[in-house]
TILUMBA-301002 format. One record per atom (N, C-alpha, C, O): residue number from 1; atom name; z, x, y. Coordinates in Angstrom, 1 decimal. Atoms other than C-alpha are relative to their C-alpha. Layout:
REM residues N
i, at, c3, c1, c2
NUM, CA, Z, X, Y
...
END
This chain:
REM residues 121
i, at, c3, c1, c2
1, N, 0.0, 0.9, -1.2
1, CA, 0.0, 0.0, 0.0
1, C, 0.0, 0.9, 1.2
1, O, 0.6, 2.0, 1.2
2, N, 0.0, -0.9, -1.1
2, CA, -0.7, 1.4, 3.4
2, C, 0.3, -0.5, 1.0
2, O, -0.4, -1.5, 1.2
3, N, -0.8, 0.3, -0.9
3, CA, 1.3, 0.9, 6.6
3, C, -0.8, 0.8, 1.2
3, O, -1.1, 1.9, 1.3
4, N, 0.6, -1.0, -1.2
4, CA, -0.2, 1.4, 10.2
4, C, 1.4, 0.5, 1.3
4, O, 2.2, -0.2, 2.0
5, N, -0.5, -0.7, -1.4
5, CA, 1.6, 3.6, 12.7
5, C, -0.3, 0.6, 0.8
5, O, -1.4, 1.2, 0.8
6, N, 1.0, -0.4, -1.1
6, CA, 1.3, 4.8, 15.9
6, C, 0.3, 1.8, 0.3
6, O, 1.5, 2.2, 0.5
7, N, -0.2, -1.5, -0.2
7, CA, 0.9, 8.8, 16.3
7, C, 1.0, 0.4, 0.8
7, O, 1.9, -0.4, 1.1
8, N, -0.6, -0.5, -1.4
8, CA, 2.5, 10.6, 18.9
8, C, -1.4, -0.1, 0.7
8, O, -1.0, -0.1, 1.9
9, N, 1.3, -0.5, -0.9
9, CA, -1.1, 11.0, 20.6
9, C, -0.4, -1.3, -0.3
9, O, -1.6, -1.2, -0.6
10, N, -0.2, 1.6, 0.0
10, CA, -1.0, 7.0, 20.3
10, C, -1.6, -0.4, -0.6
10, O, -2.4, -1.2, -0.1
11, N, 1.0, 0.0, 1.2
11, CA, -3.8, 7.2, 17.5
11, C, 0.5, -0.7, -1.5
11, O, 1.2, -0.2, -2.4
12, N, -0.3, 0.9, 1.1
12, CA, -3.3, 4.5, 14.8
12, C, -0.1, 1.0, -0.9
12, O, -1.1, 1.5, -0.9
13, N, -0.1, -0.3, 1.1
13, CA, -2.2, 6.3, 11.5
13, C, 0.0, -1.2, -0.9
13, O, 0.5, -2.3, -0.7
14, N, -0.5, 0.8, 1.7
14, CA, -2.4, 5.0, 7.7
14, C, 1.4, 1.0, -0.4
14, O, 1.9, 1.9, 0.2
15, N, -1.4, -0.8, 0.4
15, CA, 0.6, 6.1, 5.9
15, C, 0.1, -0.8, -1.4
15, O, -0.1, -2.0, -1.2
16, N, -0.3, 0.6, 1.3
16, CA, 1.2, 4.9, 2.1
16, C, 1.2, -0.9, 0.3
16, O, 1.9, -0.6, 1.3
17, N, -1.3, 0.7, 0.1
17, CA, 4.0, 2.5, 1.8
17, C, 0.7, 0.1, -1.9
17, O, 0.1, -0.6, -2.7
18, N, -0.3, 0.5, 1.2
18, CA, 5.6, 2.7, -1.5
18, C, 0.9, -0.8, -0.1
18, O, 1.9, -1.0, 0.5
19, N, -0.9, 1.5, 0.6
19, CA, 6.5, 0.0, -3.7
19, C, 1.7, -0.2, -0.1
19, O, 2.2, -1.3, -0.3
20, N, -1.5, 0.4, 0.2
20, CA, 10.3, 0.8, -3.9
20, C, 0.5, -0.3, 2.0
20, O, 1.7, -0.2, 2.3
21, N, -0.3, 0.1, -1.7
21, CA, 10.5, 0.2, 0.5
21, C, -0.6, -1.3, 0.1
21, O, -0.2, -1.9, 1.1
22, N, -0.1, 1.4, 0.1
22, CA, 9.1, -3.3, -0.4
22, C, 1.0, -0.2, -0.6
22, O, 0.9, -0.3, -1.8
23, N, -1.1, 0.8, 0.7
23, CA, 12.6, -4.5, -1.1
23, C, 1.1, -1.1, 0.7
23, O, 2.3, -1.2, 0.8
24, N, -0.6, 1.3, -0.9
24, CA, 13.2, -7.5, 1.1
24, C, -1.1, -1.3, -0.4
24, O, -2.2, -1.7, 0.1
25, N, 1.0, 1.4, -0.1
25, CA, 12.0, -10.9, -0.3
25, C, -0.1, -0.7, 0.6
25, O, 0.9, -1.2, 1.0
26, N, 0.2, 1.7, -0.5
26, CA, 10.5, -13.9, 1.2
26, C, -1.1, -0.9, -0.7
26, O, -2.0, -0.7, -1.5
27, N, 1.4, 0.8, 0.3
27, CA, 8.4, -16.7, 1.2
27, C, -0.4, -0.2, 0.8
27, O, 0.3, 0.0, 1.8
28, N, 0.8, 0.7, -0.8
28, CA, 5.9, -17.9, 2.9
28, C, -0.3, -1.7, 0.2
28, O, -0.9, -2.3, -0.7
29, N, -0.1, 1.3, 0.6
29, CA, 6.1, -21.4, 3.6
29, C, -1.7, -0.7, 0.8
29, O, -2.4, 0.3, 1.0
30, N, 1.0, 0.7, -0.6
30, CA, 2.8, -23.8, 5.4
30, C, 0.2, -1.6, -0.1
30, O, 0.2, -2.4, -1.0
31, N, 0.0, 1.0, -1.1
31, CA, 3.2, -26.6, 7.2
31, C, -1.2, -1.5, -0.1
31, O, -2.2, -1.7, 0.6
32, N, 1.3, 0.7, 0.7
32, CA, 1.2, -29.7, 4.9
32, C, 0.1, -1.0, 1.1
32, O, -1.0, -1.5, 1.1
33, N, 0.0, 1.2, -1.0
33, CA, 2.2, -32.6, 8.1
33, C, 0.4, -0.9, -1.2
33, O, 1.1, -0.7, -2.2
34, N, -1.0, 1.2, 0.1
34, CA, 2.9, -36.0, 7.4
34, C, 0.3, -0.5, 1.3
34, O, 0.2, 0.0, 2.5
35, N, 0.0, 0.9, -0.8
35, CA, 3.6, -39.0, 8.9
35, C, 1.9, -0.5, -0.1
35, O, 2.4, 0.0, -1.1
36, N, -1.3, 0.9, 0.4
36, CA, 7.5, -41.1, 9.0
36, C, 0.0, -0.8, 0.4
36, O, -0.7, -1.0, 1.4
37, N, 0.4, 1.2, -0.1
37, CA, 8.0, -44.2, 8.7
37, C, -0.4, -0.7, 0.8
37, O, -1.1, -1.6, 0.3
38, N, 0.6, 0.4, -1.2
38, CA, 7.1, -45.4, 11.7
38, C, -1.4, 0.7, 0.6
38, O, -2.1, 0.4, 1.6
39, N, 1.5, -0.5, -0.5
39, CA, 3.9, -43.1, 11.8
39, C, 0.2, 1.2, 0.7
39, O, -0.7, 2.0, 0.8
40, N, 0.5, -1.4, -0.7
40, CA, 4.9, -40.3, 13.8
40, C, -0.1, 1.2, -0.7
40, O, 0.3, 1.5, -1.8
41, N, 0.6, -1.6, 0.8
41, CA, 3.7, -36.7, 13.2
41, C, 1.9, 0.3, -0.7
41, O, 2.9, -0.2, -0.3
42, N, -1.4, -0.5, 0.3
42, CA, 6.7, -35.1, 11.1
42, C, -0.5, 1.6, -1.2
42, O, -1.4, 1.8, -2.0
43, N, 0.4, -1.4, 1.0
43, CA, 6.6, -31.5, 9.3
43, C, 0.3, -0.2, -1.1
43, O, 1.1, -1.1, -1.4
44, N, -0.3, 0.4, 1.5
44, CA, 6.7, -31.1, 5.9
44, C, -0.5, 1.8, -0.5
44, O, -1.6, 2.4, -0.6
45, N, 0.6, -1.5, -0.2
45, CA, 7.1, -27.3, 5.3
45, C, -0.3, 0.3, -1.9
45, O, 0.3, -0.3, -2.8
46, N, -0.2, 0.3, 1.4
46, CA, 6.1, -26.5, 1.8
46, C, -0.2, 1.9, -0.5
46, O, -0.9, 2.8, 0.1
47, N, 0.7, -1.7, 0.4
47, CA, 6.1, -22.8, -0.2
47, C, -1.3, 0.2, -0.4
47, O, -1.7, -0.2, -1.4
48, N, 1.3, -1.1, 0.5
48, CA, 2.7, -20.8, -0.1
48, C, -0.1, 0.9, -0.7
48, O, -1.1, 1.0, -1.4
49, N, 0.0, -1.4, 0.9
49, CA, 4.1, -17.4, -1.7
49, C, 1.1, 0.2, 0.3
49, O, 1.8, -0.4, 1.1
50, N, -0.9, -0.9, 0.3
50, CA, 6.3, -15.3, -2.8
50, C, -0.4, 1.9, 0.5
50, O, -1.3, 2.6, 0.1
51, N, 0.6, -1.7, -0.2
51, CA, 6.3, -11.4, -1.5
51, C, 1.5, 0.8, 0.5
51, O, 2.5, 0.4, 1.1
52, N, -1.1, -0.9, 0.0
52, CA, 8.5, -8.4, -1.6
52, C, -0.8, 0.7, 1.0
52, O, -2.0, 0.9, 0.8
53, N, 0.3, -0.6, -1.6
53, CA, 8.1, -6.9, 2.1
53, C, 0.9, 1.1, 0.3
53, O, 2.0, 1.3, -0.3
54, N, -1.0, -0.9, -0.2
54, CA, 9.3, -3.7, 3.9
54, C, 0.3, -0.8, 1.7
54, O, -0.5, -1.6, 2.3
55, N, -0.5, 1.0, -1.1
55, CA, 10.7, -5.2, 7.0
55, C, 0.2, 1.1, 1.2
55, O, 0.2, 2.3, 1.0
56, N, -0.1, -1.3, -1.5
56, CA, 11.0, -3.4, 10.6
56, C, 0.2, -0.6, 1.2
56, O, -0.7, -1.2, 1.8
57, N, -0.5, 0.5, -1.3
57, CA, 12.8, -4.4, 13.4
57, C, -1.0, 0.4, 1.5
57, O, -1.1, 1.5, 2.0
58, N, 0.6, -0.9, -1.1
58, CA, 10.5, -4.2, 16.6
58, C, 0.3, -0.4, 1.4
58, O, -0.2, 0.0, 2.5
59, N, -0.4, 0.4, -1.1
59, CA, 12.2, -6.0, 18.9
59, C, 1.2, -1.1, 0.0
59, O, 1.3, -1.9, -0.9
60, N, -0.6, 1.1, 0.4
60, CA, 15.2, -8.2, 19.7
60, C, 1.1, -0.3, 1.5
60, O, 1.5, 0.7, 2.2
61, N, -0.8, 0.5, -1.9
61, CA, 17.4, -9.8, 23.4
61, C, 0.6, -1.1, 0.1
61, O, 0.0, -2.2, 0.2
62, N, -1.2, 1.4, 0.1
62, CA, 20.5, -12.2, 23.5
62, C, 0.1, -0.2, 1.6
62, O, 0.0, 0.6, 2.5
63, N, 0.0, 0.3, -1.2
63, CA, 20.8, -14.1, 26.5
63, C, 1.0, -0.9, 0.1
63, O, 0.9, -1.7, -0.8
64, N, -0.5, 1.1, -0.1
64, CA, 23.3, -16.2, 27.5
64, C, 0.1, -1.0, 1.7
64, O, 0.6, -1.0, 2.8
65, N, 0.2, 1.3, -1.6
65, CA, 22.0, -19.7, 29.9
65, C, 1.0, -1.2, -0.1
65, O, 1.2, -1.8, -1.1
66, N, -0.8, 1.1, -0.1
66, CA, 24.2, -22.2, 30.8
66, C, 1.3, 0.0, -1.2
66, O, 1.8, -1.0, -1.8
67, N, -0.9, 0.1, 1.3
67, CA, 26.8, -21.2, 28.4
67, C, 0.0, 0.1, -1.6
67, O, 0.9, 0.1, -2.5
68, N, 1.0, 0.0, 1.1
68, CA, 24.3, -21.1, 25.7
68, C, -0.5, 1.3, -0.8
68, O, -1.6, 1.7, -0.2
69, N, 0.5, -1.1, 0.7
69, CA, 23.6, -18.0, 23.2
69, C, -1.2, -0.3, 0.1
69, O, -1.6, -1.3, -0.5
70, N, 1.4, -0.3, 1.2
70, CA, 20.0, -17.2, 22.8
70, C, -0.4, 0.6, 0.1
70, O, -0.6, 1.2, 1.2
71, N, 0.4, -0.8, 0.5
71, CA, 18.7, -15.1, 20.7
71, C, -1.5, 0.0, -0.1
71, O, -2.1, -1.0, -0.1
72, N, 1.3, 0.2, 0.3
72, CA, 15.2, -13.8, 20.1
72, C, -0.1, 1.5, -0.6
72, O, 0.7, 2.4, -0.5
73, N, 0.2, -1.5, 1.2
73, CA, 13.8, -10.8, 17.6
73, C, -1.2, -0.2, -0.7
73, O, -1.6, -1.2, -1.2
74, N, 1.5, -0.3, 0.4
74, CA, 10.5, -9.5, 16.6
74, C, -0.4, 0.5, -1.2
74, O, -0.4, 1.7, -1.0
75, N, -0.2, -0.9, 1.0
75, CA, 9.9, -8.3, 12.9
75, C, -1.5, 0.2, -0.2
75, O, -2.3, -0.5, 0.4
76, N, 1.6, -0.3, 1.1
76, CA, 6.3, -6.9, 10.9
76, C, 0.7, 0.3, -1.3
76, O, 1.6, 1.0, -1.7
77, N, -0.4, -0.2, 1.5
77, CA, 6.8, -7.3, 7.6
77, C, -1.6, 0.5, -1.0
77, O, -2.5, -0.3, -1.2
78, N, 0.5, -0.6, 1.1
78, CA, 4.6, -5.4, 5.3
78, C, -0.6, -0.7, -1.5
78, O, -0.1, 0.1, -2.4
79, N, 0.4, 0.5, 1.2
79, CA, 3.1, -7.2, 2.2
79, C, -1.0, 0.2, -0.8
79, O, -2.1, 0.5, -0.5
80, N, 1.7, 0.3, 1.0
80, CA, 0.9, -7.4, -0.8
80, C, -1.0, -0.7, 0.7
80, O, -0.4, -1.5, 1.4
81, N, 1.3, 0.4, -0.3
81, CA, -2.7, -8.4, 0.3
81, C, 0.4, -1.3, -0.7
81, O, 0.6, -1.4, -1.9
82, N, 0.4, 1.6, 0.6
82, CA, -2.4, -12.7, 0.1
82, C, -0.8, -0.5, 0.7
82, O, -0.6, -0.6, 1.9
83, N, 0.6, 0.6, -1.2
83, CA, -5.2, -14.4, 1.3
83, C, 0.5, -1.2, 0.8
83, O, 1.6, -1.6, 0.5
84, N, -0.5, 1.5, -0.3
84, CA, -5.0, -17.7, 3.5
84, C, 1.1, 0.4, 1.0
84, O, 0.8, 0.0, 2.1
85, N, -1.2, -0.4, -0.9
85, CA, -1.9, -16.3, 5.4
85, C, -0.4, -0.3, 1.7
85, O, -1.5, 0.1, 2.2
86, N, 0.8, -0.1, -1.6
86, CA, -2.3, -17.2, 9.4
86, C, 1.3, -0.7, 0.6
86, O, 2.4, -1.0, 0.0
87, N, -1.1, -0.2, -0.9
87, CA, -0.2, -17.9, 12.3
87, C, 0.5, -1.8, -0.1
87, O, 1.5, -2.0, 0.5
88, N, -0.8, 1.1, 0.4
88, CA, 0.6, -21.5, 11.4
88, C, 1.6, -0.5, -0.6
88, O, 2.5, -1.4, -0.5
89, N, -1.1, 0.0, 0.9
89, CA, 2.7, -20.5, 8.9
89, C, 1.2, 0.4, 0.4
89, O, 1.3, 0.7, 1.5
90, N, -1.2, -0.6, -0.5
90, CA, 6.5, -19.4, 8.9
90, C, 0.4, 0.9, -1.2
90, O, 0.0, 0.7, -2.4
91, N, -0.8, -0.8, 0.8
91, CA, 8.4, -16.9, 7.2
91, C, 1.9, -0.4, -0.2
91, O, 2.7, -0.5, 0.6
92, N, -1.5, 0.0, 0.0
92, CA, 12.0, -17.4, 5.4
92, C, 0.2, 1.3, -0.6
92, O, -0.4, 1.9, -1.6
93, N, -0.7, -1.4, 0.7
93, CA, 13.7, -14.3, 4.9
93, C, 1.6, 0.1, 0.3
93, O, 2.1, -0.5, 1.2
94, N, -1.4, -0.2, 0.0
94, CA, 17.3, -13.4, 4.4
94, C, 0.6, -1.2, 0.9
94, O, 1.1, -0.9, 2.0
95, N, -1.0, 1.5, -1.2
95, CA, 18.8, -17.2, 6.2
95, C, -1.2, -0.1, 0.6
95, O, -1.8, -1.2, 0.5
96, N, 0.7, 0.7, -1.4
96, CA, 16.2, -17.0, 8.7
96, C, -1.1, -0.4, -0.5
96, O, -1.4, -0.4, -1.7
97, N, 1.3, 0.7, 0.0
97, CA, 13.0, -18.7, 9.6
97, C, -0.5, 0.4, 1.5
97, O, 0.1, 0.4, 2.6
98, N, 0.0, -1.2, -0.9
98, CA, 11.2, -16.8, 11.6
98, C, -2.4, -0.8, 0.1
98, O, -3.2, -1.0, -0.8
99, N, 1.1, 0.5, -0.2
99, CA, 7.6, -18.4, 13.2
99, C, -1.6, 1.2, 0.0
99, O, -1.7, 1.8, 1.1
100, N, 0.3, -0.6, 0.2
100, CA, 4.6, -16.3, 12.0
100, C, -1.0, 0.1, 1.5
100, O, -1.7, -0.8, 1.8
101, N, 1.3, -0.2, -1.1
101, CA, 2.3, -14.8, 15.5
101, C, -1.0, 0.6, -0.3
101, O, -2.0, 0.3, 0.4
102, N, 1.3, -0.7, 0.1
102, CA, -0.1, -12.4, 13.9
102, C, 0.1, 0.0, -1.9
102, O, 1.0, -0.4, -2.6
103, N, -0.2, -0.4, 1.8
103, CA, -0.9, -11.6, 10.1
103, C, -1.9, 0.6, 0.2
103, O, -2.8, 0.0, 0.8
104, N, 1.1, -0.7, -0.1
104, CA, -4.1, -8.9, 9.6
104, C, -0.1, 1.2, -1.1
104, O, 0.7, 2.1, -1.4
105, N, 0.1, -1.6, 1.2
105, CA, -5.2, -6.4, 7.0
105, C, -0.2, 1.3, 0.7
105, O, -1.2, 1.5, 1.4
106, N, 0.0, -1.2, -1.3
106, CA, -4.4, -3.0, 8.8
106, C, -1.2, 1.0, -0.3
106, O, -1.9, 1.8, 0.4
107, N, 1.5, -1.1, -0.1
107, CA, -7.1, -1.2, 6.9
107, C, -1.7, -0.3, -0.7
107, O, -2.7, 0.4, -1.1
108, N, 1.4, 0.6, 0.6
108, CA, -9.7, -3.8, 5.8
108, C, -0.6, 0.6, -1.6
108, O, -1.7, 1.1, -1.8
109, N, -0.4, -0.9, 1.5
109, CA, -8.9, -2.5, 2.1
109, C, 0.1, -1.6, -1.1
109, O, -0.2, -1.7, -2.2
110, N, -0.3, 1.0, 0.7
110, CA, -7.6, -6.3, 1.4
110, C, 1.3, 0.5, -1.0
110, O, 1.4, -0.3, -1.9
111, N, -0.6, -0.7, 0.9
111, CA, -4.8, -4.1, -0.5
111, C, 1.4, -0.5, 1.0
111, O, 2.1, -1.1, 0.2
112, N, -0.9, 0.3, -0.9
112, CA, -2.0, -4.9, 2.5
112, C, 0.0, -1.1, 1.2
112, O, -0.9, -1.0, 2.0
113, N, 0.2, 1.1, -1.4
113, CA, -1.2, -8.0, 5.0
113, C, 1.5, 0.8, 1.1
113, O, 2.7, 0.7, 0.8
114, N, -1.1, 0.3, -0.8
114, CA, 1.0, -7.0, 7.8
114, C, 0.3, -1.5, 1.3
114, O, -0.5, -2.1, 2.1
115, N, -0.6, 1.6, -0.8
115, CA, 2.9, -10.2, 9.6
115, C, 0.8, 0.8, 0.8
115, O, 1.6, 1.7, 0.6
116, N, -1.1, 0.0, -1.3
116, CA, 4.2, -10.2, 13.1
116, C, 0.8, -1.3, -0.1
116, O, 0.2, -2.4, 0.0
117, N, -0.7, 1.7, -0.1
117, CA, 6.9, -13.1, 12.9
117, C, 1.2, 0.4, 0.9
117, O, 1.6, 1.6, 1.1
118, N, -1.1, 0.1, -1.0
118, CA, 9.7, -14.1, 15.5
118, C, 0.8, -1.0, -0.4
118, O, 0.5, -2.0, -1.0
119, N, -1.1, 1.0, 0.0
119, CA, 12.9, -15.7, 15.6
119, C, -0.1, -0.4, 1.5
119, O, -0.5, 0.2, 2.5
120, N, -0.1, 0.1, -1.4
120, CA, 13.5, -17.5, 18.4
120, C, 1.5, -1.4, 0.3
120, O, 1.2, -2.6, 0.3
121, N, -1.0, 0.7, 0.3
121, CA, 17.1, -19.3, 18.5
121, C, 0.5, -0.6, 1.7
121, O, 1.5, -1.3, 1.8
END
């Protein structure tokens, strides 16, 4: 599996990932809709996959408005190559649920998906 990072000379590197640094599971869940009884839209999240991910904090900022904690935090998670994956979807990992923004094969190999997902509480 191959992980992109950024050089020092801000030149996109490959880098192998090995399989024992995938060791954070989730799922992937997708969002089939639905109606309730009265007809309005209502979500209906359902599991897509299963994947063992290396996970990487890339961002994260607690704020407190009106008395009010909130939190927000950026992760890329690392995965086996699944197709279908797109920004619709969400990620559960460890408690959270975390709204997917990007998902892209970093070296057009089809061999690796990295996901940008966020919490946002």
């Amino acid at each position: 599996m191959l992980a992109t990072l950024l050089g020092a000379n801000g030149v996109l590197i490959m880098k192998k990932v090995s399989i024992g640094k995938k060791n954070q599971p989730l799922v992937i869940e997708n969002n089939t809709g639905g109606k309730d009884s009265l007809g309005a839209p209502q979500d209906n999240w359902q599991e897509f996959a299963q994947a063992w991910a290396k996970v990487t904090n890339k961002s994260g900022d607690e704020s407190n408005t009106g008395g009010r904690m909130h939190a927000a935090a950026t992760y890329w998670f690392i995965i086996d190559w699944i197709p279908g994956v797109d920004e619709s979807m969400r990620i559960i990992w460890n408690g959270k649920t975390l709204n997917i923004s990007n998902s892209h094969d970093p070296d057009g190999t089809s061999e690796a998906l990295k996901i940008t997902a966020f919490i946002d509480e």
